[in-house]
RODRENDO-750281 format. One line per 10 residues: number of its first residue (from 0); their letters; for each residue x negated, y, z negated of N, C-alpha, C. Coordinates in steps of 0.05 Angstrom, whole numbers, plus 5000, padded with zeros to 4 digits. Each point is the difference from the previous one (the first is absolute). Example, Ala and Ser with C-alpha at 12.3 -4.5 7.8 and 13.67 -1.06 7.14 Angstrom:
REM residues 2
0 = as = 4736 4886 4844 5018 5024 5000 4982 5024 5000 ~ 5007 5021 5014 4984 5024 4999 5015 5022 4986
***
This chain:
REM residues 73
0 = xxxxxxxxxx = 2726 5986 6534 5020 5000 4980 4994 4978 4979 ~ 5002 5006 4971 5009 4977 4986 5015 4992 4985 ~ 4994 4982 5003 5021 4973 4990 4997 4987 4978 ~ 5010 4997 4980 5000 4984 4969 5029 4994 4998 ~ 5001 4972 5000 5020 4985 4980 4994 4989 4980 ~ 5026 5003 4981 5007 4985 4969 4992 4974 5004 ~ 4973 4998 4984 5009 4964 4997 5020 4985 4987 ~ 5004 4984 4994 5019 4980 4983 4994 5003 4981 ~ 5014 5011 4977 4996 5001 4975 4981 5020 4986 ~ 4994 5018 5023 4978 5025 4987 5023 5024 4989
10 = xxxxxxxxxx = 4986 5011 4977 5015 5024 4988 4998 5025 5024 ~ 5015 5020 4983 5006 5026 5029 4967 5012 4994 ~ 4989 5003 4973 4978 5007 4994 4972 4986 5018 ~ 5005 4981 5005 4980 4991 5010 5000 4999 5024 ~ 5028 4996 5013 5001 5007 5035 4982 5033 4997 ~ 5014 5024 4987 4994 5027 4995 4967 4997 5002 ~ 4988 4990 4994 4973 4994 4987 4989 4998 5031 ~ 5014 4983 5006 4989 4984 5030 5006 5010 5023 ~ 5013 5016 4998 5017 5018 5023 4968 5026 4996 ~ 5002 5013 4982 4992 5028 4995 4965 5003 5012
20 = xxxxxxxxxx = 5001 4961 4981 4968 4999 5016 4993 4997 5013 ~ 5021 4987 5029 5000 4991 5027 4993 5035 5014 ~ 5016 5022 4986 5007 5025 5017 4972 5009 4995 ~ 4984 4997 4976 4978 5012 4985 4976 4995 5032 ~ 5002 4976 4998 4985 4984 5014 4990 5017 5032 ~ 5028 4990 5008 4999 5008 5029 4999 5027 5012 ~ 4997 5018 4982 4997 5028 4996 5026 5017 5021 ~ 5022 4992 4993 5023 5012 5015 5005 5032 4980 ~ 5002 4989 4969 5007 5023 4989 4975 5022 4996 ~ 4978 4992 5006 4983 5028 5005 4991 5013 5034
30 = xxxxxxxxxx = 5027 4981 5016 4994 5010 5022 5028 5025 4996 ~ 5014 4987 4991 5023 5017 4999 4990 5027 4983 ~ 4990 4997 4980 4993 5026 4987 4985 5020 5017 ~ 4985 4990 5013 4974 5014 5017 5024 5016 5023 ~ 5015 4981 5011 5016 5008 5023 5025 5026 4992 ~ 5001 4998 4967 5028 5019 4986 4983 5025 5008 ~ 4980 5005 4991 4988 5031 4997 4987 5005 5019 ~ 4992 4981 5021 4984 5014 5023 5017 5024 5013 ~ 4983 5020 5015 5013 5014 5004 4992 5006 5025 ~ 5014 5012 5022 5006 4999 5028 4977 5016 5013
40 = xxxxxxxxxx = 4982 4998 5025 4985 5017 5007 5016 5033 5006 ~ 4986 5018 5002 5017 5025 5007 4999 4995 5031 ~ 5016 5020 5016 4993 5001 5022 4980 5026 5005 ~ 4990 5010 5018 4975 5018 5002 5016 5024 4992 ~ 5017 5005 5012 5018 5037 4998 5007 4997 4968 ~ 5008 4989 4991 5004 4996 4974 4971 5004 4975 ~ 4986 4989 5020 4965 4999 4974 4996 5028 5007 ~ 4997 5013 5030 4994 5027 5005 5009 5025 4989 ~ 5039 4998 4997 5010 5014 4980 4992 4998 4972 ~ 4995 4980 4991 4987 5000 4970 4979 5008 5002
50 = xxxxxxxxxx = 4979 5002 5013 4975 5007 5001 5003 5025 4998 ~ 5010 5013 5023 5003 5030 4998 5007 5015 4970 ~ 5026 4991 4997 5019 5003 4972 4967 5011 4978 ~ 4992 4974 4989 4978 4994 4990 4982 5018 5001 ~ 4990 5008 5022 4978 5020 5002 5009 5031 4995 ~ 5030 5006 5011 5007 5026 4992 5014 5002 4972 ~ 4995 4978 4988 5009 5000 4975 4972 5006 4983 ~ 4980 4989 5001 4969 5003 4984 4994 5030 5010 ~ 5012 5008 5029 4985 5034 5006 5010 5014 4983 ~ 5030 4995 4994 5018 5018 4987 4984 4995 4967
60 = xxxxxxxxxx = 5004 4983 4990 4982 5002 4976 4979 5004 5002 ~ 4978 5001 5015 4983 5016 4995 4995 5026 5012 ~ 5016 5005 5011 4999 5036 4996 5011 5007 4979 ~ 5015 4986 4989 5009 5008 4961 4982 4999 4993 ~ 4989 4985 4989 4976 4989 4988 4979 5033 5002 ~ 4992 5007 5021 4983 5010 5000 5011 5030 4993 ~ 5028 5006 5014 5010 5024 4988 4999 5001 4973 ~ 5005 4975 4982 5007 5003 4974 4977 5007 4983 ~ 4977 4987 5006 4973 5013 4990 4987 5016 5003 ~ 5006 5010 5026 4993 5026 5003 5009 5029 4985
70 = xxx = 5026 4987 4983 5005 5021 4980 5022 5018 5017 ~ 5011 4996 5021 5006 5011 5020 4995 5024 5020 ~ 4977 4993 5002 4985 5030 5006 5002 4993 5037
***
């Protein structure tokens, strides 16, 4: 955790200054960014349904595919 106090007689600008570069520093706010968007492993039944999904989705387009150039013959 950190910690910054006001000195005696410093403007809010310069605590701001000294605060922002303390957080810069210690790399809290690009752990936090990294940690906002990570995203969760799947569990296996979950990757397997997508997988499947996926593959009967590319068969289905390409049996269009191939019906369609064939002119429909």
């Amino acid at each position: 955790m950190i910690e910054v106090k006001k000195k005696e007689g410093e403007s809010v600008n310069a605590f701001l200054f000294r605060f922002t570069k303390k957080i810069q520093q210690s790399g809290v706010l690009k752990e936090a960014k990294k940690r906002r968007f990570a995203k969760r492993a799947e569990n296996k039944h979950a990757r397997r349904v997508s997988a499947l999904y996926r593959s009967g989705k590319k068969q289905t387009v390409e049996k269009t595919r191939r019906f369609s150039t064939t002119g429909g013959r």
